[in-house]
N, C-alpha and C positions, 0 to 999 in steps of 0.2 A: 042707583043714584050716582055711580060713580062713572058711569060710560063716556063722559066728555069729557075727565078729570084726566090729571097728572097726579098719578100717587110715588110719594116718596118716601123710603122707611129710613132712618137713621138706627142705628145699631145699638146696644146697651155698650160696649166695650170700655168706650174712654169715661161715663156714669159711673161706673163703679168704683174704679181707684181716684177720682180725682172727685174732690168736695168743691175746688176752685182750682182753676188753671185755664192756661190760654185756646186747648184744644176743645175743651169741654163749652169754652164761652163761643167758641168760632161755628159750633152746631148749635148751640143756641142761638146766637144772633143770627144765623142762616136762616132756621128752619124759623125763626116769628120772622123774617123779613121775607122768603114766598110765600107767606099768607096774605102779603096785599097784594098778589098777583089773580087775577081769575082764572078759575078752574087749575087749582094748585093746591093740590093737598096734601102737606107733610106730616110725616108722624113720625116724634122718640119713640120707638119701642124700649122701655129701658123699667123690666117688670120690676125689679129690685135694685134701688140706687139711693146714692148719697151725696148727689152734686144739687150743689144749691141756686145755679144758675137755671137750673132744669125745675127746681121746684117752683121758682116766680114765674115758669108762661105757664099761658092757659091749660085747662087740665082735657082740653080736647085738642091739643098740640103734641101731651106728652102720655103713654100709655105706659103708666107706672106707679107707683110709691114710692114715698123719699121716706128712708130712716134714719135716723141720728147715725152718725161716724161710728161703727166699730174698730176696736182699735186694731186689729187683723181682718181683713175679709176671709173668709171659711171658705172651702170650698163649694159648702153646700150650697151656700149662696151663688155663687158663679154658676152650679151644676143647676139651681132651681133658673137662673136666669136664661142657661142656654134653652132649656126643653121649653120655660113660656115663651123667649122671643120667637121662636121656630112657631111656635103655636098660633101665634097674636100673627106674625107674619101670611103664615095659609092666609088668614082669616084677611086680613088688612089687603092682599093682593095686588101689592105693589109692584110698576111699572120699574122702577131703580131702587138699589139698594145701594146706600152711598155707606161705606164703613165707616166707624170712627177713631177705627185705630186698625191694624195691620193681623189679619186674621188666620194666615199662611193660605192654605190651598183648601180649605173647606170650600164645598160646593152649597149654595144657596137651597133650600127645601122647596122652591120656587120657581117660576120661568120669570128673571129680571134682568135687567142689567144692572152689571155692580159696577161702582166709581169707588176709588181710593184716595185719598187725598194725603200729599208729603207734605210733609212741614218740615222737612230740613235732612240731610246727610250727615250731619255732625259726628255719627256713631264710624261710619264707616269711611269718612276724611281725614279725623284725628285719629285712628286706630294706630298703634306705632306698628301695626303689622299691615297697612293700606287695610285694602278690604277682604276676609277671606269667608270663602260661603261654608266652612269649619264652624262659623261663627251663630250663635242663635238666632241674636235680632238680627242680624244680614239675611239668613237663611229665611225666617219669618217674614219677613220684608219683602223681601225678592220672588216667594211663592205667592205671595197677597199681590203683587203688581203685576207675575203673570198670567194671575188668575182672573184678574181685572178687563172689565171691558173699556175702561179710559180712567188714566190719571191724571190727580190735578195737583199742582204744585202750586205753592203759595209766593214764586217768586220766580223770577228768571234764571238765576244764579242758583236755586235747588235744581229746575231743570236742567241745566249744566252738566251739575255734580249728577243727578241721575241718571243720565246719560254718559257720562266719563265712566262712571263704576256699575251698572247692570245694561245687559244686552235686551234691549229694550225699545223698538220703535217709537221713535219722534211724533210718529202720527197719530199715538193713542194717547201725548203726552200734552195738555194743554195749561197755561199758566191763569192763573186767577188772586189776584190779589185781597187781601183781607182789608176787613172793612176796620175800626177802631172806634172806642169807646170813650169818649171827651167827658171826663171827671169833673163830679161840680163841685164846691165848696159848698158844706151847707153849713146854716146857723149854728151847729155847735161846733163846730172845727175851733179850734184851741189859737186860733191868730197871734191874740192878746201874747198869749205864754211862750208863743212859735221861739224865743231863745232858750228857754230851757231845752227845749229837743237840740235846737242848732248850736247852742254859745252865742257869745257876743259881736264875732265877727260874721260878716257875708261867711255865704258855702257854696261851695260846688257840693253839687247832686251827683249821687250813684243809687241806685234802683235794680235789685233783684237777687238773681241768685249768686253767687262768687265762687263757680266752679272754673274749672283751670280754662276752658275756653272762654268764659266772660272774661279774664283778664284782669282781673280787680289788682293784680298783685301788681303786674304794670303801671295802674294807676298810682298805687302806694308809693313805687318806685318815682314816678316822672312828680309826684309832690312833694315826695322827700328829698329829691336833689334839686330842688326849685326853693330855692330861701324865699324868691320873690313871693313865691304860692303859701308856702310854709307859714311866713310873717302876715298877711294879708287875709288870708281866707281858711276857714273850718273844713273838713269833708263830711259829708252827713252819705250814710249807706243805711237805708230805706230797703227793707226785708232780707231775706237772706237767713234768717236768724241770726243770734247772736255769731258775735266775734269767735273762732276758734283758737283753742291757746296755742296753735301754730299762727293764726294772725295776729295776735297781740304779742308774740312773742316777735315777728318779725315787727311791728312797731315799736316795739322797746329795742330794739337792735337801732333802728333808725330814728330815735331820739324823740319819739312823739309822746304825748300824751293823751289823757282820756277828755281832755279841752278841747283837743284837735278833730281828733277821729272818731266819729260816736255812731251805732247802729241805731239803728229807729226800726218799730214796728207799730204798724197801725194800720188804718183802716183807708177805702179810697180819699174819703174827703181830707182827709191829712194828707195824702199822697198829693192831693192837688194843689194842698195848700203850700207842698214845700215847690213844687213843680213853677207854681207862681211868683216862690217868694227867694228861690236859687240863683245864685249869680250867673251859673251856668251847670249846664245841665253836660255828663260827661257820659258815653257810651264806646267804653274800649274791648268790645268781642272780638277774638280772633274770629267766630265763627256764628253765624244768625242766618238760618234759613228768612225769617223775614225780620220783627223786632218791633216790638209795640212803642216801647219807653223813647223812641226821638217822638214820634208823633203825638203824644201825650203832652210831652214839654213843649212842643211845637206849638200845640192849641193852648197853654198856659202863658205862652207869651216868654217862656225861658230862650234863652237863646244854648243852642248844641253843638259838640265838640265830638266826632266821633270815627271808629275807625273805617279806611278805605277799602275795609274786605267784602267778600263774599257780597249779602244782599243788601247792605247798610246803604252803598251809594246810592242803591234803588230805589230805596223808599224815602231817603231825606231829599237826594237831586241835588240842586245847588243852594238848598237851604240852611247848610252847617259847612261847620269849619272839618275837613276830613283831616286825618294824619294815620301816621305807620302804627300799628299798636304792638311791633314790636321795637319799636324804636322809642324810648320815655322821653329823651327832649325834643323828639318831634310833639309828643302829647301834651306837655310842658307849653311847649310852644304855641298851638294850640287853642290849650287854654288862655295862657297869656293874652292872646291876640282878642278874645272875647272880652275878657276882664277889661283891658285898657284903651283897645279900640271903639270909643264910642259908634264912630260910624261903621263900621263893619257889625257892631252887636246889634244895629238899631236895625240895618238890611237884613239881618241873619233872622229876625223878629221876625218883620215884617214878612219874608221871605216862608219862612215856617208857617203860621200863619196860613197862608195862601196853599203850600203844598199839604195840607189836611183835607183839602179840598177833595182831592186824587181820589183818598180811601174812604167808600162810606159802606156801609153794610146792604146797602140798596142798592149798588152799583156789583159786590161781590156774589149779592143773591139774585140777581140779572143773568149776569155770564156766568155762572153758575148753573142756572135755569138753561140755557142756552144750549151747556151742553146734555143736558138729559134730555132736552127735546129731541138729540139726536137718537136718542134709542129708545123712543113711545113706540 
């Protein structure tokens, strides 16, 4: 049945640790989006997992069980997962094995071609020691890509950094851009209430994690020496978890209160709902191999503010206001320019808007397809 088929196996790896996250969503929305193509047949291998993305497609897309979140994964589990994916794979006899995370130098049990896909340099950019292969995830990294029969990066600017920091041919490195996920509001989203989350004034929007390369501290910075920002508008910072008493502590250093600056956590339709209802949407990463959150606000109609680094200018274009994100009255400024420039906010809209167009998950699982066709 399979002789005119394209079979492709995707791997248990990034299943297992991640319940939700962005790598886990990007094989999922891959592998249901070449199923509209003919003679293309994908398969999760992923025997024992706990990602919830993986549990809604169909159950002849994904060759596995989903069990409730343990609060540590065991080894056992890992160790039952290798010896059934190896098993399920003989049997399944797939033309590519596309990884889903970084596997070092293991040999496939198989005759396939294997794909790797980077999602960012982050680890080995920010290192204050540059990059040394001393290191495990470099070392792990670096065996997986040369173990690889073609890399894909999710940006131009990972390609870059991949090539800056491993010896590594151009020719097996091809870029492909991620598709995105356009958040709806549904009927119970909280609108009505939407100022209990926010306060009474507009807000600027922050969205995710507030680790030192997100830069979140930056933004604390370029609002708190902003009276104009300060007096006018709320911050709302949407996941992440809570505040840590090292950030609440630097907002009582800087005279803020819990009026001003409030953590939110909730679910996606909330997320859209604030994405819709934000005066502006702000994304200060020193570092983003690609970065879902402009395009998100893009398709909500927010207008964004965000930094000129790495792969940010790549995917907004000339749809957002860029600034230095080490520099705060640049970011200040900015902002400023979205808040009070009518007409600049109303293009920047508009403009966003239009460039969502670029990323769709059918155009990602295309060139995608494209390149496996070169090793059937």
């Amino acid at each position: 049945m399979f002789d005119d088929s394209t079979r492709i196996a995707y791997d248990y790896q990034i299943f297992v640790p991640q319940t939700y996250g962005g790598i886990s969503r990007y094989f999922c929305r891959l592998a249901s989006s070449l199923l509209e193509f003919p003679g293309i047949v994908p398969k999760i291998i992923a025997p024992i997992h706990f990602n919830n993305y993986a549990r809604q497609l169909p159950s002849d897309l994904v060759s596995g069980k989903w069990i409730p979140r343990l609060r540590k994964c065991s080894p056992l589990i890992l160790g039952l997962n290798h010896l059934i994916y190896k098993k399920r794979l003989r049997k399944f006899k797939p033309h590519i094995v596309h990884e889903t995370y970084y596997s070092g130098g293991e040999k496939l049990p198989i005759n396939a071609a294997k794909i790797v896909t980077v999602y960012d340099m982050v680890h080995e950019r920010l290192s204050k020691t540059n990059v040394s292969l001393d290191d495990k995830t470099t070392r792990v990294k670096l065996m997986s890509l040369k173990n690889a029969d073609h890399i894909i990066c999710i940006s131009e600017s990972t390609k870059r950094d991949l090539l800056d920091f491993f010896d590594i041919s151009a020719s097996k490195v091809s870029v492909v851009y991620l598709g995105f996920d356009r958040m709806e509001i549904n009927g119970d989203s909280p609108g009505r209430d939407l100022k209990h989350f926010t306060g009474d004034k507009p807000f600027i929007l922050y969205v995710g994690a507030r680790t030192v390369w997100k830069n979140f501290h930056g933004l604390i910075k370029a609002y708190g020496d902003s009276s104009f920002l300060r007096s006018s508008l709320n911050l709302v910072a949407f996941g992440g978890g809570k505040f840590s008493w090292r950030e609440r502590k630097m907002f009582e250093q800087a005279g803020f209160t819990d009026r001003s600056i409030m953590q939110i956590t909730g679910d996606d339709s909330l997320l859209a709902l604030l994405y819709s209802s934000a005066t502006v949407f702000v994304y200060p990463s020193l570092y983003e191999g690609f970065g879902f959150p402009p395009l998100e606000a893009f398709s909500a109609g927010c207008p964004v503010a965000c930094s000129n680094t790495t792969s940010i200018p790549e995917v907004v274009g000339k749809a957002a206001i860029l600034f230095d994100p080490n520099d705060v009255d640049d970011i200040a400024n900015a902002i400023t320019t979205l808040v009070c420039d009518t007409e600049v906010r109303n293009l920047c809209i508009a403009a966003g808007i239009e460039r969502t167009k670029m990323f769709t998950w059918r155009k990602c699982a295309q060139k995608t397809l494209d390149i496996y066709r070169k090793y059937k």
